[in-house]
CHARMM internal coordinates of N, CA and C (Angstrom, degrees):
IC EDIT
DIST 1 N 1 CA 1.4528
DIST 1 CA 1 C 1.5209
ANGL 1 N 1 CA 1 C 108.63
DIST 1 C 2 N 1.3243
ANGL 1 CA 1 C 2 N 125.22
DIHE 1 N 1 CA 1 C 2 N 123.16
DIST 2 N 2 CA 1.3549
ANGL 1 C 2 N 2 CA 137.29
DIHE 1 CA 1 C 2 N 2 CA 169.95
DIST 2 CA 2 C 1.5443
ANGL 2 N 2 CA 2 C 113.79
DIHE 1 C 2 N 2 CA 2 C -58.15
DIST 2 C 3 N 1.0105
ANGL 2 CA 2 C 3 N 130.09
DIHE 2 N 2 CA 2 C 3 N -18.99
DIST 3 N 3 CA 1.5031
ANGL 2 C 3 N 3 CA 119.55
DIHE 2 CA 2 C 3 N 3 CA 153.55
DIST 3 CA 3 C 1.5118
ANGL 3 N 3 CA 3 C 143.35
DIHE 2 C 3 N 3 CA 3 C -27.13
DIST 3 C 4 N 1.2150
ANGL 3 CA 3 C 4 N 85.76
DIHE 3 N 3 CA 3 C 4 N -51.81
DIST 4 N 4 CA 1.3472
ANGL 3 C 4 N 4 CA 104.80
DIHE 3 CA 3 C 4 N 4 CA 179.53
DIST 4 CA 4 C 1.6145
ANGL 4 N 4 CA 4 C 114.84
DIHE 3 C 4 N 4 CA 4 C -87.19
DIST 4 C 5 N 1.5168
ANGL 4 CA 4 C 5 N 121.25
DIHE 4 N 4 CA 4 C 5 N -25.35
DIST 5 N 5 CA 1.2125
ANGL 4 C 5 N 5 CA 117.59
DIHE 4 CA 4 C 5 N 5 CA 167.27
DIST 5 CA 5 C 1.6969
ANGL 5 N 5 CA 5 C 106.91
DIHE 4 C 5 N 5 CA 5 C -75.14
DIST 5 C 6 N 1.2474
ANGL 5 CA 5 C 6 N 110.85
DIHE 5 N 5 CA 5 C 6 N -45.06
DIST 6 N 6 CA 1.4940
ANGL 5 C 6 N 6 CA 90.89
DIHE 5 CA 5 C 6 N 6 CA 161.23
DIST 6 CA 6 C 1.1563
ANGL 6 N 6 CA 6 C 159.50
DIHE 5 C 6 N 6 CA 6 C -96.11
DIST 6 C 7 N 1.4794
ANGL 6 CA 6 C 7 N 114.16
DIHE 6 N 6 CA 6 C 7 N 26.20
DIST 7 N 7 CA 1.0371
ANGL 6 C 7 N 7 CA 135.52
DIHE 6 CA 6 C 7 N 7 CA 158.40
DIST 7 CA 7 C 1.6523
ANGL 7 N 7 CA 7 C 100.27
DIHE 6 C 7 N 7 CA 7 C -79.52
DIST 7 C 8 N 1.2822
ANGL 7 CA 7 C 8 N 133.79
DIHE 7 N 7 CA 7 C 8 N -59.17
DIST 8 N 8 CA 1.5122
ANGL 7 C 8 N 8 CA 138.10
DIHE 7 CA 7 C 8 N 8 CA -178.29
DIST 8 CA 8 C 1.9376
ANGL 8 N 8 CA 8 C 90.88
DIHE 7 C 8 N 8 CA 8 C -52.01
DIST 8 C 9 N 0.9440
ANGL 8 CA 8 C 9 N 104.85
DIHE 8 N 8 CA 8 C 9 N -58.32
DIST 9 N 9 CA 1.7763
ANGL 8 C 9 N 9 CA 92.08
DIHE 8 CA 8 C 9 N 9 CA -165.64
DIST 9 CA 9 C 1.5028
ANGL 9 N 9 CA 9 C 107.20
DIHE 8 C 9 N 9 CA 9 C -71.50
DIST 9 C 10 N 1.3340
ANGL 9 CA 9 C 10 N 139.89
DIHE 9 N 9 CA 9 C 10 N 15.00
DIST 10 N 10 CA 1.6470
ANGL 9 C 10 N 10 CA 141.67
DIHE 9 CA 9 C 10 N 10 CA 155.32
DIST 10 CA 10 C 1.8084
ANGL 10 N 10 CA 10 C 103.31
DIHE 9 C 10 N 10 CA 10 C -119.36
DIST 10 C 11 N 1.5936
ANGL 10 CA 10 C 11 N 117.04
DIHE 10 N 10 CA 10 C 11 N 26.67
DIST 11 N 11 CA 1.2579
ANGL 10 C 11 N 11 CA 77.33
DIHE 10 CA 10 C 11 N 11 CA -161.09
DIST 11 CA 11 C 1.1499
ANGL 11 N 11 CA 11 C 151.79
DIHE 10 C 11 N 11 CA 11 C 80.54
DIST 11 C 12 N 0.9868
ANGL 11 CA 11 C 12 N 133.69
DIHE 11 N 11 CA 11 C 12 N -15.86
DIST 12 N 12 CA 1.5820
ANGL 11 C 12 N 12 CA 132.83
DIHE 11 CA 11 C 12 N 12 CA -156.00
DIST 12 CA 12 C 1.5555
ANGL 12 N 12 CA 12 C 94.58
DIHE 11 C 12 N 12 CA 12 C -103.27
DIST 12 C 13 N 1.4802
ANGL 12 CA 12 C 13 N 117.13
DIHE 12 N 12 CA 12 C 13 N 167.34
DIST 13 N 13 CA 0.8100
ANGL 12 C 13 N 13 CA 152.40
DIHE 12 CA 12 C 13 N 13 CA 154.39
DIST 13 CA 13 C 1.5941
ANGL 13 N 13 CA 13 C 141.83
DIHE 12 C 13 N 13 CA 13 C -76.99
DIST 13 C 14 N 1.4906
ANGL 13 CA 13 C 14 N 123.73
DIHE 13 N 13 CA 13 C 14 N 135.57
DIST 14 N 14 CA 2.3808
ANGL 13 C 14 N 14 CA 99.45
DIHE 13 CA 13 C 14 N 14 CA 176.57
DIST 14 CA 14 C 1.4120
ANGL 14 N 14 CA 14 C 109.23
DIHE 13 C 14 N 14 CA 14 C -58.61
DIST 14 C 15 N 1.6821
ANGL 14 CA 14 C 15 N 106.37
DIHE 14 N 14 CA 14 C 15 N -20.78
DIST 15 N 15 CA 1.6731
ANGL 14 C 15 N 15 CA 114.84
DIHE 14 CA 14 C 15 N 15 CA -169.78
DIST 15 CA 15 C 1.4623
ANGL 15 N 15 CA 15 C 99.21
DIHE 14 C 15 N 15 CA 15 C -77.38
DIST 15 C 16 N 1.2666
ANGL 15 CA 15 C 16 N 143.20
DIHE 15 N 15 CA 15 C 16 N -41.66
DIST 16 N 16 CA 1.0495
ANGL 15 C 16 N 16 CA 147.85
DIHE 15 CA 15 C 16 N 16 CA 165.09
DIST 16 CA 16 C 1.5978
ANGL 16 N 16 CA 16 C 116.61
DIHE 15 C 16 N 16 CA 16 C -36.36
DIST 16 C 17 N 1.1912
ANGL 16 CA 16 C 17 N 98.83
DIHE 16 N 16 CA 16 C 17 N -54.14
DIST 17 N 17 CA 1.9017
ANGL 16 C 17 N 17 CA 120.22
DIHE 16 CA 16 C 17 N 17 CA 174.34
DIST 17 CA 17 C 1.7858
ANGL 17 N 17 CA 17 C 89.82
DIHE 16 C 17 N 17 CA 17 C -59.63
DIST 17 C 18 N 1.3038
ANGL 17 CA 17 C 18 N 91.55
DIHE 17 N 17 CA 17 C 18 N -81.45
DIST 18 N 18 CA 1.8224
ANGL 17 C 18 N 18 CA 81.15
DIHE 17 CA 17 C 18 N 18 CA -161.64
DIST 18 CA 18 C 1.0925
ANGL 18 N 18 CA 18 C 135.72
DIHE 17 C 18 N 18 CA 18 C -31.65
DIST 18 C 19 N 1.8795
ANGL 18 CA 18 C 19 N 110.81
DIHE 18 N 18 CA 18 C 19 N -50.69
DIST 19 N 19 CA 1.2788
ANGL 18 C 19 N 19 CA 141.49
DIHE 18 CA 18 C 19 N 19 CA 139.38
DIST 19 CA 19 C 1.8672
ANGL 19 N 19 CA 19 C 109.68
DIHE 18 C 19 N 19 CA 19 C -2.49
DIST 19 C 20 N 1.0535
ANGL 19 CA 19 C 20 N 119.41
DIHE 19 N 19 CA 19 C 20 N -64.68
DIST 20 N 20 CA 1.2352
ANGL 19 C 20 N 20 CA 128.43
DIHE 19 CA 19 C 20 N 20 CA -126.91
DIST 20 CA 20 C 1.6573
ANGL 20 N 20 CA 20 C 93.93
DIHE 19 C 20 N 20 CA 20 C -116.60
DIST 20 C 21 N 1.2216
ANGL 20 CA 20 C 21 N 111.30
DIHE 20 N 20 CA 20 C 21 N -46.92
DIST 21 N 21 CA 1.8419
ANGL 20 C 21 N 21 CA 119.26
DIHE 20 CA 20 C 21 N 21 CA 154.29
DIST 21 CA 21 C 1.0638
ANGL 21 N 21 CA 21 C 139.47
DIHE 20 C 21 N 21 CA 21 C -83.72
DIST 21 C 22 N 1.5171
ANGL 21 CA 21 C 22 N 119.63
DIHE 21 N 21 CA 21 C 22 N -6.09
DIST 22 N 22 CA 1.1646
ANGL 21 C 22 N 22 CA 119.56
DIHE 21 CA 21 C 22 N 22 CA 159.02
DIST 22 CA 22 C 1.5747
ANGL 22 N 22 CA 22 C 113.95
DIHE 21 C 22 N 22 CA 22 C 99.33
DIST 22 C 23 N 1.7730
ANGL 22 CA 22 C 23 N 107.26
DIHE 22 N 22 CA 22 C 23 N -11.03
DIST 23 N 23 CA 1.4793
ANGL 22 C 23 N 23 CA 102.59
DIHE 22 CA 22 C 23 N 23 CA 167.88
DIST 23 CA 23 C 1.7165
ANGL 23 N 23 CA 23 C 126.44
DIHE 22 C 23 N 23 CA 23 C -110.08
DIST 23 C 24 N 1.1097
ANGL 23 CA 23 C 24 N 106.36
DIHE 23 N 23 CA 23 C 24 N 143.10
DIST 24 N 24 CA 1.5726
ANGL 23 C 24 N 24 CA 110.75
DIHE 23 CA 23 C 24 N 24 CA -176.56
DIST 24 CA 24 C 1.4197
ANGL 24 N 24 CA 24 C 115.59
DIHE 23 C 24 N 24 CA 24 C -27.96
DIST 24 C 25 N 1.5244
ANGL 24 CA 24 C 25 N 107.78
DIHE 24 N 24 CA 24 C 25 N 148.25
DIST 25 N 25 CA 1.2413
ANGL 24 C 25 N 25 CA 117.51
DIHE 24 CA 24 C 25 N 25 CA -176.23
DIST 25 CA 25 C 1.7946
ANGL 25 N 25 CA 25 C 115.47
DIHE 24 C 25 N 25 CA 25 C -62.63
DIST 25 C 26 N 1.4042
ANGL 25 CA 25 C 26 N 100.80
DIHE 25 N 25 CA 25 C 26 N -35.17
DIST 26 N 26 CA 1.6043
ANGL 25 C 26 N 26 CA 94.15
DIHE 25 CA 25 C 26 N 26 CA 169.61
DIST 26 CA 26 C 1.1049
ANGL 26 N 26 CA 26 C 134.08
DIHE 25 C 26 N 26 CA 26 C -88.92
DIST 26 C 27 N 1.5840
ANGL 26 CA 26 C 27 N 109.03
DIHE 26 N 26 CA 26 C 27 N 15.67
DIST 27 N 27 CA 1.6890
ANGL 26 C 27 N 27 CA 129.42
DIHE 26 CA 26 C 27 N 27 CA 176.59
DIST 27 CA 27 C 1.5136
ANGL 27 N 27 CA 27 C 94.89
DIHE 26 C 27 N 27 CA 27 C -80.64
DIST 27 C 28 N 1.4217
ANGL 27 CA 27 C 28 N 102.60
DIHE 27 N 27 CA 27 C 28 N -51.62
DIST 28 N 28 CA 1.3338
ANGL 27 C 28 N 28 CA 116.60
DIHE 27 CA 27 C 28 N 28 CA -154.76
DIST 28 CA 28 C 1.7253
ANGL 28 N 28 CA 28 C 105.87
DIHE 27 C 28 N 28 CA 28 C -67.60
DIST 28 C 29 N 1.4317
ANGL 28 CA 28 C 29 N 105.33
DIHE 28 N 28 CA 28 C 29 N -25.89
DIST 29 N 29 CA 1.8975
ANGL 28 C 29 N 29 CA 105.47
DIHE 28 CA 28 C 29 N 29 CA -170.89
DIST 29 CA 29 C 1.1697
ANGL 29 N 29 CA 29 C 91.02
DIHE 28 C 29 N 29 CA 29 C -96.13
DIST 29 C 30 N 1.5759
ANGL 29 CA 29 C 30 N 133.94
DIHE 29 N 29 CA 29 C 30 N -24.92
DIST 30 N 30 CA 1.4800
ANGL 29 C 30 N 30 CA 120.31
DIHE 29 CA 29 C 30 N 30 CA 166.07
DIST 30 CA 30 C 1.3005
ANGL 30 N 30 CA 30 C 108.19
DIHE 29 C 30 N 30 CA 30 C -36.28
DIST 30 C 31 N 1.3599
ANGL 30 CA 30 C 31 N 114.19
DIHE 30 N 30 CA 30 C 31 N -95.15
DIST 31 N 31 CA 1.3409
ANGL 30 C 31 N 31 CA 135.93
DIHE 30 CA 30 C 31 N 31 CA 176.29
DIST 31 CA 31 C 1.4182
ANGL 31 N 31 CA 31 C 122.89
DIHE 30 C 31 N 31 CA 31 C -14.60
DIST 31 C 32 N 1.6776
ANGL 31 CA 31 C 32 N 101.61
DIHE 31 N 31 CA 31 C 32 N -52.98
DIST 32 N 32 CA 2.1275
ANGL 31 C 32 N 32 CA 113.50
DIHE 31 CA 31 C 32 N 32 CA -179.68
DIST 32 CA 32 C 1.8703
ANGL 32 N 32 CA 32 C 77.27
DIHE 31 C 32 N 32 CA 32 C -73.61
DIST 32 C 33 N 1.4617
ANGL 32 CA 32 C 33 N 153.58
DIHE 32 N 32 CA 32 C 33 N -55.02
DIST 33 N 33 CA 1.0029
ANGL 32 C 33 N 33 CA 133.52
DIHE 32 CA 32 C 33 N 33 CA -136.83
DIST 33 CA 33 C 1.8312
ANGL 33 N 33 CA 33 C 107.35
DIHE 32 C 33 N 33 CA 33 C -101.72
DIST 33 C 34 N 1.6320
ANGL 33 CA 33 C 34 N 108.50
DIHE 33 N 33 CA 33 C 34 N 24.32
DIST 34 N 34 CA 1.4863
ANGL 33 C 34 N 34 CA 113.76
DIHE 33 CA 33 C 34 N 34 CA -164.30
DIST 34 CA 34 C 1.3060
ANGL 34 N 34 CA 34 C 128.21
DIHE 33 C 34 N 34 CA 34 C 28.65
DIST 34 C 35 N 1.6450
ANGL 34 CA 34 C 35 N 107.99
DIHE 34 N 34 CA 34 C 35 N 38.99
DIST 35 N 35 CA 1.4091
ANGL 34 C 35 N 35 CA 87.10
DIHE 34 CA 34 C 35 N 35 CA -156.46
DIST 35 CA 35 C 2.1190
ANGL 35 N 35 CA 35 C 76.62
DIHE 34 C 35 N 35 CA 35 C -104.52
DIST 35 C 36 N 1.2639
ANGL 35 CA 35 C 36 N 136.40
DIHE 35 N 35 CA 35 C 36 N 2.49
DIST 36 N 36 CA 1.3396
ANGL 35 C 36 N 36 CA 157.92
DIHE 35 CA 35 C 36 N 36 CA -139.70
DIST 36 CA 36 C 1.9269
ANGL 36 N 36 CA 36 C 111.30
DIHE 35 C 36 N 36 CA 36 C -134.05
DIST 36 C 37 N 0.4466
ANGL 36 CA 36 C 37 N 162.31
DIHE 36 N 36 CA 36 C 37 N 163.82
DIST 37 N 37 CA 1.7371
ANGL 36 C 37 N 37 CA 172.32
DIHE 36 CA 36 C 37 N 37 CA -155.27
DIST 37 CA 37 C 0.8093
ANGL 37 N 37 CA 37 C 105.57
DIHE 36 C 37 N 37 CA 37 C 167.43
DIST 37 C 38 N 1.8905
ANGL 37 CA 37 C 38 N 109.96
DIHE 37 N 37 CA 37 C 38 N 107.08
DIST 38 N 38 CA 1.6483
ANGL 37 C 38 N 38 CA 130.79
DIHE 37 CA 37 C 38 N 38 CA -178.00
DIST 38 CA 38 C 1.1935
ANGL 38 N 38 CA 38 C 96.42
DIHE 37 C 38 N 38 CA 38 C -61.90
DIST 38 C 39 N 1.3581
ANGL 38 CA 38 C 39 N 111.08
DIHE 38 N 38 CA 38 C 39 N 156.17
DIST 39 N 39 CA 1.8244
ANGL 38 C 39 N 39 CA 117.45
DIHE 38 CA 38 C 39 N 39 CA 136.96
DIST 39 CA 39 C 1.0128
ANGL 39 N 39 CA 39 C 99.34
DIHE 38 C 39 N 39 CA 39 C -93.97
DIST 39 C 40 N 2.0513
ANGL 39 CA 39 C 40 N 94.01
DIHE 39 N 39 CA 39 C 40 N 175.22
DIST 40 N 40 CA 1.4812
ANGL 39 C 40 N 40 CA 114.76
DIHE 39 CA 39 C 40 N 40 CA -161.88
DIST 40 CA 40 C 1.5113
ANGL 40 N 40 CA 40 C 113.12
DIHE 39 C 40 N 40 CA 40 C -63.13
DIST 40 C 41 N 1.4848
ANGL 40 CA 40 C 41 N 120.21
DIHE 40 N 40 CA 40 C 41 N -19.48
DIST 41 N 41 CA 1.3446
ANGL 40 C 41 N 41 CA 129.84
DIHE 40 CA 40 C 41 N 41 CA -172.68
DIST 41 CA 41 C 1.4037
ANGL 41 N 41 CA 41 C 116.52
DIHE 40 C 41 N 41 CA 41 C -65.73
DIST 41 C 42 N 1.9691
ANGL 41 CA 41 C 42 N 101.68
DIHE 41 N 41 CA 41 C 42 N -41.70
DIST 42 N 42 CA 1.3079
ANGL 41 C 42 N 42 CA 112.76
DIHE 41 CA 41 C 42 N 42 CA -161.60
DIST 42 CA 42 C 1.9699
ANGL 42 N 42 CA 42 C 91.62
DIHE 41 C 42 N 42 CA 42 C -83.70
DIST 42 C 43 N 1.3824
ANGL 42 CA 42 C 43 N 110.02
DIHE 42 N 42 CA 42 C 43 N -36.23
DIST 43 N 43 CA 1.2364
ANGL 42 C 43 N 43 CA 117.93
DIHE 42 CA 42 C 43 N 43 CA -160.74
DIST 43 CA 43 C 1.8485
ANGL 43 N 43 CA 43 C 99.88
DIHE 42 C 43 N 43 CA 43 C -62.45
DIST 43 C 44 N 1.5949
ANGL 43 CA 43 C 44 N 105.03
DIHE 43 N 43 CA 43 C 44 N -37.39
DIST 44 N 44 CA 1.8477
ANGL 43 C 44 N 44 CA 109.35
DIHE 43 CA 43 C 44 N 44 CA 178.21
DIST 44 CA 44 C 1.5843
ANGL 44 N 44 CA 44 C 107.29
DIHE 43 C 44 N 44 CA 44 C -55.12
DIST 44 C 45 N 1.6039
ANGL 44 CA 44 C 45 N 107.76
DIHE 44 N 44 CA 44 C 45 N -42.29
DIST 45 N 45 CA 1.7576
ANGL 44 C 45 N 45 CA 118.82
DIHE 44 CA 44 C 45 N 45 CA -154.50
DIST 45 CA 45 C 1.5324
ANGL 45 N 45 CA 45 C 80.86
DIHE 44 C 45 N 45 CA 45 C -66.47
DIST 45 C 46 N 1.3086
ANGL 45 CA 45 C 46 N 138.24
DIHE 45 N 45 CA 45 C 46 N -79.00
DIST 46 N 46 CA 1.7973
ANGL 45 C 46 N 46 CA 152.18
DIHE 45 CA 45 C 46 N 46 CA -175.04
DIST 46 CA 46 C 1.1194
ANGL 46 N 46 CA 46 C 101.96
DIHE 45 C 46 N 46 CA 46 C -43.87
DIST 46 C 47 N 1.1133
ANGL 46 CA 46 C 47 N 152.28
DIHE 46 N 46 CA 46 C 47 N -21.53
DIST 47 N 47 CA 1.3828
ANGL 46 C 47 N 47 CA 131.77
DIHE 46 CA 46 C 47 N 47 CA 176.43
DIST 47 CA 47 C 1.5506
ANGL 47 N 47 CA 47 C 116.76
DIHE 46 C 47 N 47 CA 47 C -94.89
DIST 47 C 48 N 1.6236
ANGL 47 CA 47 C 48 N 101.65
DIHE 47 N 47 CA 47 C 48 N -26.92
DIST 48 N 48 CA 1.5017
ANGL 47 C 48 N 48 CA 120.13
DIHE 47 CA 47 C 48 N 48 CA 161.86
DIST 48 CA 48 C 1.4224
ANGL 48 N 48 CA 48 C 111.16
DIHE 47 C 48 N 48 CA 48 C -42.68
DIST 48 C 49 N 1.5491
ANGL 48 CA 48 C 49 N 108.74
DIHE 48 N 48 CA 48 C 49 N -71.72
DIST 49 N 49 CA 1.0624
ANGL 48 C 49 N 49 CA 107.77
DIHE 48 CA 48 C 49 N 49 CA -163.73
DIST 49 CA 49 C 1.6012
ANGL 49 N 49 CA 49 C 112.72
DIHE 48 C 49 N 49 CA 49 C -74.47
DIST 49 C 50 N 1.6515
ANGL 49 CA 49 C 50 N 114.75
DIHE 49 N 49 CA 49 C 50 N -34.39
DIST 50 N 50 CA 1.8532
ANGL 49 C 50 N 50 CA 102.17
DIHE 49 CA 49 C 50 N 50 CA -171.17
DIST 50 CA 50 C 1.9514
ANGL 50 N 50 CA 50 C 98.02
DIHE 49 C 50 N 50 CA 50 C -66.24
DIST 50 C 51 N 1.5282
ANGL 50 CA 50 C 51 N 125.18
DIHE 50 N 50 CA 50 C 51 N -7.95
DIST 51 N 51 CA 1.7638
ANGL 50 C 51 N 51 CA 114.01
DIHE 50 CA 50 C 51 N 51 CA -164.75
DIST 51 CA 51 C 1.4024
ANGL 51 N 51 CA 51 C 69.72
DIHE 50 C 51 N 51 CA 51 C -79.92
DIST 51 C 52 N 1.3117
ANGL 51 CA 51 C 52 N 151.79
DIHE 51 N 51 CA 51 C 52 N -66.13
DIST 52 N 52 CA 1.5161
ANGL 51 C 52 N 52 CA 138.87
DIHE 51 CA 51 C 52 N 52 CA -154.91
DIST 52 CA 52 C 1.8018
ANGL 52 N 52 CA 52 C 104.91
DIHE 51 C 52 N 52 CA 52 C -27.54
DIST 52 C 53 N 1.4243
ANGL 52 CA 52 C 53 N 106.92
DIHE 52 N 52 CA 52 C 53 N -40.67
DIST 53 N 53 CA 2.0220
ANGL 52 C 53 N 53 CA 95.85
DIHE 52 CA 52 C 53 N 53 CA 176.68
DIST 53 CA 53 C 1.3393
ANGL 53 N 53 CA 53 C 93.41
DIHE 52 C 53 N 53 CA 53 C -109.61
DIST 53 C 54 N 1.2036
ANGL 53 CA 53 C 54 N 134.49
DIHE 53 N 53 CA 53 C 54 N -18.35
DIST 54 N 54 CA 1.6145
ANGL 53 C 54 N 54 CA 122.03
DIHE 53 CA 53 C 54 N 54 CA -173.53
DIST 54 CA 54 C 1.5494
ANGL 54 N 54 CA 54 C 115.95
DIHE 53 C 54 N 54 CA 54 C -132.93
DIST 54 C 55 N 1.0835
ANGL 54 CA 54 C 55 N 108.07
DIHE 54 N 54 CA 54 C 55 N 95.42
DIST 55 N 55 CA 1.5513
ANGL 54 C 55 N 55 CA 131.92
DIHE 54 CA 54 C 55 N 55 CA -134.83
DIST 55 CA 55 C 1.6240
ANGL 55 N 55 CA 55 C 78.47
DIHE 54 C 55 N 55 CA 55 C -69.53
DIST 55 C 56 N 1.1932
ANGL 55 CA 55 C 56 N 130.59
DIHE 55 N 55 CA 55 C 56 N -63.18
DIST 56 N 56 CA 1.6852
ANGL 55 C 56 N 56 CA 161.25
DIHE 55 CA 55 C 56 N 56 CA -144.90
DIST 56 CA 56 C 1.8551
ANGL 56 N 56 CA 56 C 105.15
DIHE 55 C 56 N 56 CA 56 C -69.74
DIST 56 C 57 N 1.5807
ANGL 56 CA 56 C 57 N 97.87
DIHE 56 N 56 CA 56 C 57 N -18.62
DIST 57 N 57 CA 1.7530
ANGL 56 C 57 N 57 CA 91.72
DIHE 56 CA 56 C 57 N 57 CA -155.94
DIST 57 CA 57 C 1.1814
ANGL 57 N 57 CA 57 C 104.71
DIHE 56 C 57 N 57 CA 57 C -69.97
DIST 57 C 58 N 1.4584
ANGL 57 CA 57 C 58 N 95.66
DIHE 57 N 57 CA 57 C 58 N 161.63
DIST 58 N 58 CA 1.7666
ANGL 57 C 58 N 58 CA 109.09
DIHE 57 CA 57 C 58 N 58 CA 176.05
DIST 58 CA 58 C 1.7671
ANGL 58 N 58 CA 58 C 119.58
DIHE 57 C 58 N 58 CA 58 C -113.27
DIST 58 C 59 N 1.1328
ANGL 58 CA 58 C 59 N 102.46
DIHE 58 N 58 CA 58 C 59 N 176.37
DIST 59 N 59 CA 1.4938
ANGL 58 C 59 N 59 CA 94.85
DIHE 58 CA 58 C 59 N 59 CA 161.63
DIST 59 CA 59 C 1.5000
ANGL 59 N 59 CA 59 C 123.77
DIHE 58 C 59 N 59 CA 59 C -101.33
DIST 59 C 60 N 1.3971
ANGL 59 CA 59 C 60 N 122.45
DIHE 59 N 59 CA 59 C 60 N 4.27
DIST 60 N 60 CA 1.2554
ANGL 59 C 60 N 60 CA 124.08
DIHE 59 CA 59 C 60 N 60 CA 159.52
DIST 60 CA 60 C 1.6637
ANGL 60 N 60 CA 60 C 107.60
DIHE 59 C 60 N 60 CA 60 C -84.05
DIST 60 C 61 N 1.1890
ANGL 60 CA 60 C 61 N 113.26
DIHE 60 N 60 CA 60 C 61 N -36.28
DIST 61 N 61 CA 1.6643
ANGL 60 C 61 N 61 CA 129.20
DIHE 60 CA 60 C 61 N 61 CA 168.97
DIST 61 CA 61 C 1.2035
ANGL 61 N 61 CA 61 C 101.40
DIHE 60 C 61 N 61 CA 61 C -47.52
DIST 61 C 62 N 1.7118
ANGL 61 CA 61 C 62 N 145.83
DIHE 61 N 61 CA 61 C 62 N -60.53
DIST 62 N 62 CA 1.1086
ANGL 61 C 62 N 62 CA 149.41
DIHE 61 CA 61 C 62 N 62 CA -153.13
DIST 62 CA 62 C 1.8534
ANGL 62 N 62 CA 62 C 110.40
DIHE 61 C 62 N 62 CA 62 C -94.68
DIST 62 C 63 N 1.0122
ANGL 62 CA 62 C 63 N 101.61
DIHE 62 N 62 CA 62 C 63 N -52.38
DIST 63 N 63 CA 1.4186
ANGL 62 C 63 N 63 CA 127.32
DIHE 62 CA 62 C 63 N 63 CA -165.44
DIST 63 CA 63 C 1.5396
ANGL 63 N 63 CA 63 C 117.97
DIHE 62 C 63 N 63 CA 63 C -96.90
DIST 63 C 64 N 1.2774
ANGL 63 CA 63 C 64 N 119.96
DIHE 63 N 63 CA 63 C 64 N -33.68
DIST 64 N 64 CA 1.4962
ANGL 63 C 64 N 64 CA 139.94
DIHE 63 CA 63 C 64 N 64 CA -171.76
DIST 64 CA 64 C 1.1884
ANGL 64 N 64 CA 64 C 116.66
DIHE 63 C 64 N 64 CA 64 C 81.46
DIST 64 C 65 N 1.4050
ANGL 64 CA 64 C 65 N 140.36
DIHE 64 N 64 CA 64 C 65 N -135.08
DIST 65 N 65 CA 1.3059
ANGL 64 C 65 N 65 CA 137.23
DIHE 64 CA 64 C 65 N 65 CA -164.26
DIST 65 CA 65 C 1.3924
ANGL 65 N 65 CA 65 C 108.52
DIHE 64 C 65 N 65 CA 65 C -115.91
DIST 65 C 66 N 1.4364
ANGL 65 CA 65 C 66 N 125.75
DIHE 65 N 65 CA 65 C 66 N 2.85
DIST 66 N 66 CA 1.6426
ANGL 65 C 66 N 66 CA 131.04
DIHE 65 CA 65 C 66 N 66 CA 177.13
DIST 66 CA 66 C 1.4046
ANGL 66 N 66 CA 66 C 97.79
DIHE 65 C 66 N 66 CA 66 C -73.00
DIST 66 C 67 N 1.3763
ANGL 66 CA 66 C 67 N 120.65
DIHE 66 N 66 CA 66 C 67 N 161.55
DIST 67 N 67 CA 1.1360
ANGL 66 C 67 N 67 CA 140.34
DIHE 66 CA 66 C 67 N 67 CA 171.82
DIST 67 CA 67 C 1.6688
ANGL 67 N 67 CA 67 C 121.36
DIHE 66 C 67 N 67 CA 67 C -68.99
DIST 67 C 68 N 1.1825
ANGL 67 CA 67 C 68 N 121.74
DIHE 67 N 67 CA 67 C 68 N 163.04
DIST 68 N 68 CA 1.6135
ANGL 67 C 68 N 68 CA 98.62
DIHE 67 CA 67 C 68 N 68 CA 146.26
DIST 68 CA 68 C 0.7294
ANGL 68 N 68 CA 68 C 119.74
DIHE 67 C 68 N 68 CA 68 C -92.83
DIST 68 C 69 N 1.7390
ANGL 68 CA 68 C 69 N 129.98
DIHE 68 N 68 CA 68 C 69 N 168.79
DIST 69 N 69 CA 1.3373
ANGL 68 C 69 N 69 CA 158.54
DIHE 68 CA 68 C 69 N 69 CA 175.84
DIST 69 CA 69 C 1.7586
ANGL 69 N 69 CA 69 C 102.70
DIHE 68 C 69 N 69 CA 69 C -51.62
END
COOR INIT
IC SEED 1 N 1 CA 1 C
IC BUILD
């Protein structure tokens, strides 16, 4: 999952993510740790916030080609 490489390539933090979207920190390492399957809600809030450094990202970029929940 590209999350996690881009969070390391801005710096950032999952606390940063959570921080910044509004969902718990162990939502957020679910999700960077696949062990979790966003919904579309959580998947809108995370993509919001990582286009803030990566203007371009996608949700096949972040997430891969699965659906959301």
């Amino acid at each position: 999952m590209a999350i996690a490489e881009i969070l390391k390539r801005h710096n950032l933090t999952q606390r940063d993510v959570a921080s910044g979207t509004g969902l718990a920190l162990s939502a957020v390492n679910d999700i960077v740790n696949e062990r979790r399957h966003p919904t579309t809600v959580t998947v809108n809030r995370i993509l919001a916030y990582i286009r803030q450094y990566e203007p371009a990202a996608t949700y096949e970029e972040l997430f891969g080609d699965d659906k959301a929940a």
